[in-house]
BATOR-343042 format. One record per residue (C-alpha): z, y, x. Coordinates in steps of 0.02 Angstrom, whole numbers, plus 50000, padded with zeros to 5 digits. Example, Ala and Ser with C-alpha at 12.3 -4.5 7.8 and 13.67 -1.06 7.14 Angstrom:
<<50390 49775 50615>>
<<50357 49947 50684>>
***
This chain:
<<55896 60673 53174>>
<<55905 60536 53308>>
<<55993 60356 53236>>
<<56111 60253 53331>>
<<56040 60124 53428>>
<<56121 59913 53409>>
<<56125 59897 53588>>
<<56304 59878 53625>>
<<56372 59980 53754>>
<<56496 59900 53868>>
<<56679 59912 53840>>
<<56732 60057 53988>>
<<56867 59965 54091>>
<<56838 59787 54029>>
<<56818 59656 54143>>
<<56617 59629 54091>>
<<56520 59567 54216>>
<<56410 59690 54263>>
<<56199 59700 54228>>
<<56094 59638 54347>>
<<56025 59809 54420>>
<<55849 59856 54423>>
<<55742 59835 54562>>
<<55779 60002 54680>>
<<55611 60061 54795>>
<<55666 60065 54971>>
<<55685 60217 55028>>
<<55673 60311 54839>>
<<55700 60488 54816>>
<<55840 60549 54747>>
<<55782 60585 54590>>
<<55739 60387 54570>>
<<55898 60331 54630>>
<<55977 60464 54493>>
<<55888 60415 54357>>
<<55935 60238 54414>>
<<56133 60270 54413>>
<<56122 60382 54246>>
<<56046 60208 54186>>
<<56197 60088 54236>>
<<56318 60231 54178>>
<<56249 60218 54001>>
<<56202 60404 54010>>
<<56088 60454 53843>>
<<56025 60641 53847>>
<<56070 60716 53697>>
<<55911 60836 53648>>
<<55908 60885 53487>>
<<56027 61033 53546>>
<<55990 61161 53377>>
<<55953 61045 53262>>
<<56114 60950 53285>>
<<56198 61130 53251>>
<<56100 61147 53100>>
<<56167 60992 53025>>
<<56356 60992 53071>>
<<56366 61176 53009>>
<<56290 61133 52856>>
<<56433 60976 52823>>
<<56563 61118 52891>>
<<56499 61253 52759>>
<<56516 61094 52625>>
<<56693 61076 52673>>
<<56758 61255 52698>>
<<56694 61278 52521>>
<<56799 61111 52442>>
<<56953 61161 52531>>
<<56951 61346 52482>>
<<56887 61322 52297>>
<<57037 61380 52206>>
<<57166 61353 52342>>
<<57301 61481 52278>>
<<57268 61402 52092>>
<<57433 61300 52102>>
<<57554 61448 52122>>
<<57709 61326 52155>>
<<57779 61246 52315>>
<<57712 61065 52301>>
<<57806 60914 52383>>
<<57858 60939 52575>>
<<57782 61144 52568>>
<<57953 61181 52519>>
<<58021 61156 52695>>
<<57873 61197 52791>>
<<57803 61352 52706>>
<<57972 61433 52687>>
<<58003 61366 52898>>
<<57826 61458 52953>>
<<57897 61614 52867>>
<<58059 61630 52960>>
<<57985 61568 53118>>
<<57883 61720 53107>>
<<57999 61837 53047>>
<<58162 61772 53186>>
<<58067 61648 53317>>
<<58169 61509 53238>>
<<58183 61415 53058>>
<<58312 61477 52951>>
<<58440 61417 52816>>
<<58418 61453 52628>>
<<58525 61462 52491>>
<<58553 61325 52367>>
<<58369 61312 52269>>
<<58266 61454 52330>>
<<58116 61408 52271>>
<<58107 61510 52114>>
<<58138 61642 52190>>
<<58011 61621 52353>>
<<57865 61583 52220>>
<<57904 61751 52137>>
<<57895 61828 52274>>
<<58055 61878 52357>>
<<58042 61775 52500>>
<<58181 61861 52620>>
<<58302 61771 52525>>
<<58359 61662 52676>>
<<58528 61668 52768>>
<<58579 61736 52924>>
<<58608 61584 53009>>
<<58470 61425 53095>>
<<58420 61301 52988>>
<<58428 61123 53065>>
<<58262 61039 53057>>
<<58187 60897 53116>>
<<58001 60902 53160>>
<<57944 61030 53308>>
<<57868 61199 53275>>
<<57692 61213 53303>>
<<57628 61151 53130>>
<<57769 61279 53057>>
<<57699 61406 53159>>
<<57516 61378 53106>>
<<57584 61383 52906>>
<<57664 61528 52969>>
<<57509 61622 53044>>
<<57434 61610 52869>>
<<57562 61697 52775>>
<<57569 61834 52914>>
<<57408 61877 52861>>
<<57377 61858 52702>>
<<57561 61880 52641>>
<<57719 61729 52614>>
<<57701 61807 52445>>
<<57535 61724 52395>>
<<57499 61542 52384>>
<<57352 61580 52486>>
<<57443 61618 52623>>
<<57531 61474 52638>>
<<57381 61352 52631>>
<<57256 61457 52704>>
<<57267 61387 52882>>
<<57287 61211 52865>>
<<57133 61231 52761>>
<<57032 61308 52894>>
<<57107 61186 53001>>
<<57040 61032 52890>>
<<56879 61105 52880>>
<<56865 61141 53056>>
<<56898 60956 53094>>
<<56752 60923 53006>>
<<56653 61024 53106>>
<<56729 60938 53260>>
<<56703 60760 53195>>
<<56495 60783 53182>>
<<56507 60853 53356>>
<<56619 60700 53424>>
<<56524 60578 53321>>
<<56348 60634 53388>>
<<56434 60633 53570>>
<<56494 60462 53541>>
<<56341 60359 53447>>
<<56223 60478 53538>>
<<56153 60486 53369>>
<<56141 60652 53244>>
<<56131 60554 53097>>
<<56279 60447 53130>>
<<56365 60606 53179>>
<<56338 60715 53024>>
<<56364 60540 52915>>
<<56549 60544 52988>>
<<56555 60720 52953>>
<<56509 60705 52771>>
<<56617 60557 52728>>
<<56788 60666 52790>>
<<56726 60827 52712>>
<<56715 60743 52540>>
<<56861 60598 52565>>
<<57005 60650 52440>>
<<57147 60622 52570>>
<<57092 60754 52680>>
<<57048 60844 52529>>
<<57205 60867 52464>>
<<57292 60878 52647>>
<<57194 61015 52693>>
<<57222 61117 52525>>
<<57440 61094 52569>>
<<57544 61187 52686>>
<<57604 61020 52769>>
<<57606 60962 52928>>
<<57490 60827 52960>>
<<57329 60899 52941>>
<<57379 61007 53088>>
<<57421 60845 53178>>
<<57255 60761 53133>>
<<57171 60927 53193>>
<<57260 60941 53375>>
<<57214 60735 53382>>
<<57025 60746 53352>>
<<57006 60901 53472>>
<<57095 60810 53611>>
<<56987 60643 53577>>
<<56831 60752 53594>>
<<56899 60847 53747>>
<<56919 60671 53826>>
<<56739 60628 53751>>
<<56655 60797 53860>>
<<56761 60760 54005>>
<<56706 60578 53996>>
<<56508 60613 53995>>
<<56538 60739 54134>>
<<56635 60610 54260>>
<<56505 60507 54238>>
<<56354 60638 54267>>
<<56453 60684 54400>>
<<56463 60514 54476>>
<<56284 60465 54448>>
<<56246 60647 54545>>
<<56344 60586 54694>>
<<56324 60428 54712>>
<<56126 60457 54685>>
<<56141 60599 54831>>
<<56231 60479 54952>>
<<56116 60334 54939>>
<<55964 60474 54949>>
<<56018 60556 55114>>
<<56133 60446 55203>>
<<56289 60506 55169>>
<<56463 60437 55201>>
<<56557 60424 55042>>
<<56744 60416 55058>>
<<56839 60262 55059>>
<<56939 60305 54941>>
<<56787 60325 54819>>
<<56666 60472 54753>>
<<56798 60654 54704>>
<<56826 60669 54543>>
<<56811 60846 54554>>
<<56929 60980 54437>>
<<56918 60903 54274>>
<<56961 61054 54132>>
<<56921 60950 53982>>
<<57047 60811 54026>>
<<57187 60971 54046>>
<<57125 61051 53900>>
<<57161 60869 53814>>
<<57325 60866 53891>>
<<57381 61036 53826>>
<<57315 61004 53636>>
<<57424 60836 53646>>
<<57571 60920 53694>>
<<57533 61045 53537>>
<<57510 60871 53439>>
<<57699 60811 53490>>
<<57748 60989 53448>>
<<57680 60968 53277>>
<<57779 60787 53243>>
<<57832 60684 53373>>
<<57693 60534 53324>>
<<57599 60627 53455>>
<<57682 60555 53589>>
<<57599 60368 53537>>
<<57427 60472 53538>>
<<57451 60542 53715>>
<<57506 60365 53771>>
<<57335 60280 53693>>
<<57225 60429 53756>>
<<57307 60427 53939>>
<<57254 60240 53946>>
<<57082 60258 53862>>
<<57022 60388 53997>>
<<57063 60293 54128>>
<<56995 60144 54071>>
<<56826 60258 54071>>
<<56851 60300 54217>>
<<56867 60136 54315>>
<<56740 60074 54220>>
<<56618 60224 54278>>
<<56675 60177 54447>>
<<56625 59998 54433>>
<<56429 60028 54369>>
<<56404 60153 54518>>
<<56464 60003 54630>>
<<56609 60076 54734>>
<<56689 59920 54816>>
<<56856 59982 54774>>
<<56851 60038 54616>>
<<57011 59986 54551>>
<<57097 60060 54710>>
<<56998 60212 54711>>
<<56998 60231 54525>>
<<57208 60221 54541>>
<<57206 60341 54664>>
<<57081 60456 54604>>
<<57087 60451 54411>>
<<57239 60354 54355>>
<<57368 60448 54449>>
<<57300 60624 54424>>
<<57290 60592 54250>>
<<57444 60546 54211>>
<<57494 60719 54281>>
<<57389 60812 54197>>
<<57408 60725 54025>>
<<57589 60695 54027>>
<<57640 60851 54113>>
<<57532 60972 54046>>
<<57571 60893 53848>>
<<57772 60910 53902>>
<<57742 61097 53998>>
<<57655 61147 53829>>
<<57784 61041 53720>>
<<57944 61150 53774>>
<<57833 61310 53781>>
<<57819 61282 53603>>
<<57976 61307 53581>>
<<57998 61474 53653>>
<<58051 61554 53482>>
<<58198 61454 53502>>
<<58247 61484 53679>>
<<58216 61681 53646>>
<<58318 61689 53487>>
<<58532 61668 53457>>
<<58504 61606 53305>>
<<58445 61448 53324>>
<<58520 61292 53271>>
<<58602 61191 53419>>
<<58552 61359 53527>>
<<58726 61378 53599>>
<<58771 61188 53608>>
<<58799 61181 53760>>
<<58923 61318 53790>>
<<59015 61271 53649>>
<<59048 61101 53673>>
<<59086 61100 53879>>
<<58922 61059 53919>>
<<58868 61217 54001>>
<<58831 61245 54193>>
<<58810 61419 54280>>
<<58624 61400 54238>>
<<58574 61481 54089>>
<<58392 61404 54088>>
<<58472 61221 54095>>
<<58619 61245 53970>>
<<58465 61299 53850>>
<<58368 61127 53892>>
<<58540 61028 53883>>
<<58571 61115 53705>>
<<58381 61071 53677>>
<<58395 60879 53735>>
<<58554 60878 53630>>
<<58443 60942 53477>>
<<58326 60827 53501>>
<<58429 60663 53505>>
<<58510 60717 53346>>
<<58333 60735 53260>>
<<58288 60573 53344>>
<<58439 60480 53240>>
<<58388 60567 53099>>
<<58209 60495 53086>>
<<58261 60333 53139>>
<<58392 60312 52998>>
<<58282 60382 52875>>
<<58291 60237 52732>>
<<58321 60345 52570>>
<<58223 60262 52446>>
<<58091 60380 52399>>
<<57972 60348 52226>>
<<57820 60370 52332>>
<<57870 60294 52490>>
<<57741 60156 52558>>
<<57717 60022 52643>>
<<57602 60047 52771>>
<<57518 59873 52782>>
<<57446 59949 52618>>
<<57389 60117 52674>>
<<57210 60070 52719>>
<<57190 60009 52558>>
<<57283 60173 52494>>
<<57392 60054 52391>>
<<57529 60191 52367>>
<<57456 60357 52359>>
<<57591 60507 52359>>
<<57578 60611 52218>>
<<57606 60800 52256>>
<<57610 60889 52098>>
<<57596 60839 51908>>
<<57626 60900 51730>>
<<57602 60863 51564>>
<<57545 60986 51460>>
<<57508 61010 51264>>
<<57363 61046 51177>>
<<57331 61260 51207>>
<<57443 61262 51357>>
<<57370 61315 51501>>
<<57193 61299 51454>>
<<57225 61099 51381>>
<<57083 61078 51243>>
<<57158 60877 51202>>
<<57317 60832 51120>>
<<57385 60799 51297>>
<<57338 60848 51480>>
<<57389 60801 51642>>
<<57369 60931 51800>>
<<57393 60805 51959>>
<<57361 60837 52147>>
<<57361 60653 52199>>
<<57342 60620 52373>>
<<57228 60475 52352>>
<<57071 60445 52473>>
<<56912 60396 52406>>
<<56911 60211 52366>>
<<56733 60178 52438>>
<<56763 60272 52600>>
<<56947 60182 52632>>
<<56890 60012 52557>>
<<56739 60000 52659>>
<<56817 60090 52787>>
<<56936 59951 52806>>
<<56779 59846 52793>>
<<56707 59943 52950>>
<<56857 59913 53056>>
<<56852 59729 53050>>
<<56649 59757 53116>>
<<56701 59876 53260>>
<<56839 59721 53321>>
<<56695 59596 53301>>
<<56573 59716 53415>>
<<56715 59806 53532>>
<<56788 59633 53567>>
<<56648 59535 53561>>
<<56505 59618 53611>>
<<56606 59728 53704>>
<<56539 59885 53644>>
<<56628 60049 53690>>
<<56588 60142 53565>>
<<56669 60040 53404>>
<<56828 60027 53544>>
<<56832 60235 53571>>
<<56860 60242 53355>>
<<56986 60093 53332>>
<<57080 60188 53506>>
<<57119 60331 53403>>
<<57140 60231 53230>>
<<57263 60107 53330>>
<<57366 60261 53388>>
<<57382 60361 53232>>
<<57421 60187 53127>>
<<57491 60048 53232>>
<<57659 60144 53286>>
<<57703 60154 53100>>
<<57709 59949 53090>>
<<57879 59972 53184>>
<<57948 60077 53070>>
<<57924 59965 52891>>
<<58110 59996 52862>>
<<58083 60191 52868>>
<<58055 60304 52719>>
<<57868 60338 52743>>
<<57713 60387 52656>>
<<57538 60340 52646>>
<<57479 60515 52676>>
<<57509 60501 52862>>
<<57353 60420 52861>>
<<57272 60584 52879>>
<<57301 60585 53064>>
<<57178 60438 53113>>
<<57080 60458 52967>>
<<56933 60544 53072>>
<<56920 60370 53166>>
<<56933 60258 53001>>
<<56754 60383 52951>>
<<56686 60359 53131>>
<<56721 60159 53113>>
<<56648 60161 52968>>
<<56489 60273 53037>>
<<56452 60156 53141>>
<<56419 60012 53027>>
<<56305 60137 52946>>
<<56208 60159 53099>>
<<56199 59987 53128>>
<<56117 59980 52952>>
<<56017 60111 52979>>
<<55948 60023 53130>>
<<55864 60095 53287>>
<<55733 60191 53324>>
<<55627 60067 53400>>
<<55630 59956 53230>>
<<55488 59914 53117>>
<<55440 60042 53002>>
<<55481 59949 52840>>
<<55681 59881 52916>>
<<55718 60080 52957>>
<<55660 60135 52786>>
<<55767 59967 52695>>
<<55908 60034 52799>>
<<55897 60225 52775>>
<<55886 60188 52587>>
<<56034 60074 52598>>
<<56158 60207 52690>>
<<56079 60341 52578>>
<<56120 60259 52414>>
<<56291 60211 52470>>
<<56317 60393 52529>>
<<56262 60463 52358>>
<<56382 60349 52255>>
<<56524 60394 52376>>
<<56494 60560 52344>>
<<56489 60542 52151>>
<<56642 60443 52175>>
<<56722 60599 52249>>
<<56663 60711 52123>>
<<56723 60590 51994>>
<<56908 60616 52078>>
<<56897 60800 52120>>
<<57008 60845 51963>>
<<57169 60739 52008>>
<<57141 60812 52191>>
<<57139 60993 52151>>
<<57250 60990 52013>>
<<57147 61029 51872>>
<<57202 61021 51688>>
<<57115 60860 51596>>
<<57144 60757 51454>>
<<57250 60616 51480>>
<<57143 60498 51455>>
<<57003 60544 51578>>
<<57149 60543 51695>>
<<57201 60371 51647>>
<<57016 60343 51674>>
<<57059 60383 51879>>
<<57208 60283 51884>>
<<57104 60103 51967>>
<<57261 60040 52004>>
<<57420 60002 51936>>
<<57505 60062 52076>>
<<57427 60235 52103>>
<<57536 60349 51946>>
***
């Protein structure tokens, strides 16, 4: 595996000045003047194709296994799954979420789970996380605590996958990749999101694949650029003056669609696709500027900017109201017929549907804005990096010969609390990527505090609210890569003495094998397993986490 280099790679869009160029041969070929361009782009070949594979499917086949162990084990709805298990079910079964009776949830986790009522349920998050839940439990059964986990756990385990990929793309480094990997697959946060039918791991899934959409579609631009730009200096040829075609870009649509699935999982999405939107074309005009086009704010506007905006914004909002299609097609939903019964309709059916819709929607919008019910787990989320207030999911006390308890008392928990080495030093990490991104300008510690500043920052405004630490799980993947990169820096680059790479490996490695003990140390009050109470007192490092 290939380590991460310390050079620091220019901030893409910043106002840097530029390198001084190396010295062209007049009249090169093109294959000089290429390699030449791929050089001021910051273009590293990534080679170690199959290898790279090897390694991230290993970490993946690591975290499949911790997020399936004993998944159905806890045969009781647990914190928010009673809204959005019981919603995926009836989206399934009617296209829209449906009312219950007065405490269903005996009844649902004995099995009869057609208990609900005729009429919509009014909700207030989107459907596509409630569809996901609900794709589980259509095939394994709404009856079976697998089913209603079973997704979001391939979904969490899947994101590992995604983050070795997107952390070799970004550090051009294998090691760094599969580091990042590792440190997610065993971080008790994720853990214990990915083993619950909620909806932020879906979130946090949708977010990574769009950030590594936006990664390929970056690395291509630029190839693409270099190619041109190389070609045109080679043979002679007239580029335009408005700048090199950026040609049909499919990963920066692809991005666009899974943000719009990201708002149609919980509206936080929206602060993603606005953070995203700006970080491509900040790329971009930056890729612009290397290759030397004299206009390459103008061109990059015209070009880049504009398109993107387009594709990002409309393609998230085309995808956004497709999402809600079981709603348009069914009667039942709630608000459906707004509208029409209030005096709002036209002779358009289509727009009385998107007037009841808009109508919907700034009723759900009060809702989350008002939300201030005082809430035993609710946190602050100055504190959440520090995981100051973790949410507790599920606990019970038991008595000695109750369900397998071997101590005078036991405690089952499924606390939602990351590993303290990985958020702690994590935090750590973050305060290194502002010191290199801002300072030594390097794009790569900027590209993982992007996505950390869009899944965390928005939540500042809403102190007031009634909100939990365990939306943290959404920019959690860029908290691991932040914190992946101060291991590569550690681990130092290839080009370093023998005896500072093997100081540094040994270094990272240690740290890695004590955060994983840590983790194993915690797996019990992740998975709910029954202990004594005083090994679980033993996990309780701070007052504030019971």
């Amino acid at each position: 595996m290939t380590r991460v280099s310390t050079r620091s790679d220019l901030v893409e869009g910043a106002d840097e000045r530029p390198a001084p160029p190396a010295p062209e041969v007049e009249d090169a070929d093109e294959a000089t003047l290429l390699a030449t361009a791929r050089r001021r782009l910051r273009i590293v070949p990534l080679t170690d194709r199959v290898s790279s594979w090897w390694w991230a499917l290993a970490v993946f086949a690591i975290a499949l296994v911790l997020r399936l162990w004993g998944l159905g084990s806890i045969r009781t709805l647990i914190f928010d799954e009673t809204y959005y298990v019981k919603d995926g079910y009836t989206l399934w079964k009617n296209g829209t979420e449906m009312a219950w009776p007065d405490d269903p949830n005996p009844a649902w986790e004995a099995g009869r789970v057609d208990t609900y009522l005729p009429q919509g349920e009014y909700v207030v998050h989107p459907p596509v996380g409630k569809w996901v839940i609900g794709a589980g439990e259509a095939l394994l059964g709404a009856d079976n605590p697998w089913g209603w986990r079973i997704s979001v756990a391939l979904l969490g385990a899947l994101s590992v996958l995604l983050l070795a990929r997107i952390g070799r793309r970004l550090f051009r480094s294998t090691t760094v990749g599969t580091i990042a990997a590792l440190l997610l697959a065993v971080d008790g946060l994720h853990l214990v999101m990915s083993r619950t039918g909620l909806l932020d791991m879906v979130l946090s899934f949708f977010v990574l694949a769009a950030f590594g959409c936006l990664l390929l579609d970056r690395d291509r631009f630029r190839e693409r650029l270099a190619a041109v730009s190389a070609r045109a200096a080679a043979t002679g040829e007239a580029v335009s003056v408005l700048g090199i075609r950026s040609g049909l870009r499919p990963w920066r649509i692809g991005a666009g669609v899974l943000l719009g699935l990201a708002c149609g999982v919980k509206w936080s999405g929206i602060y993603v696709l606005a953070v995203f939107g700006v970080m491509t074309v900040l790329w971009d005009w930056w890729a612009r500027r290397r290759v030397r086009e004299r206009r390459w704010f103008e061109n990059g506007l015209f070009r880049d900017a504009i398109p993107a905006f387009f594709v990002m914004v409309g393609g998230a909002l085309v995808t956004y109201i497709a999402s809600w299609s079981g709603w348009f097609a069914s009667s039942k939903g709630y608000f459906r017929d707004w509208a029409e019964v209030n005096g709002h309709a036209g002779g358009n059916p289509v727009l009385n549907a998107l007037r009841s819709l808009w109508h919907y929607h700034t009723e759900a919008y009060s809702f989350h804005v008002g939300l201030d019910t005082p809430h035993p787990y609710q946190a602050n989320p100055l504190g959440w990096l520090l995981q100051l207030r973790p949410t507790n999911f599920y606990y019970r006390e038991l008595d000695y010969g109750e369900s397998g308890c071997q101590a005078l008392r036991c405690v089952a928990q499924v606390n939602s609390v990351g590993n303290p080495l990985i958020w702690w030093l994590g935090t750590a990490a973050v305060l290194v990527c502002l010191v290199m991104g801002l300072l030594w300008r390097d794009g790569r510690a900027l590209a993982a505090l992007a996505g950390l500043a869009a899944g965390y920052l928005p939540w500042l405004l809403y102190i007031h609210r009634t909100i939990f630490t365990f939306y943290s799980v959404v920019y959690e993947p860029f908290l691991v890569l932040c914190l992946a990169y101060v291991f590569g820096l550690l681990l130092g680059p290839r080009e370093a003495e023998r005896d500072r790479r093997l100081a540094g490996g040994l270094f990272v490695a240690s740290l890695l094998v004590l955060i994983v003990m840590v983790s194993a140390f915690f797996w019990p009050i992740w998975t709910g397993q029954v202990i004594p109470q005083s090994q679980w007192h033993w996990r309780m490092w701070l007052p504030s986490w019971p």
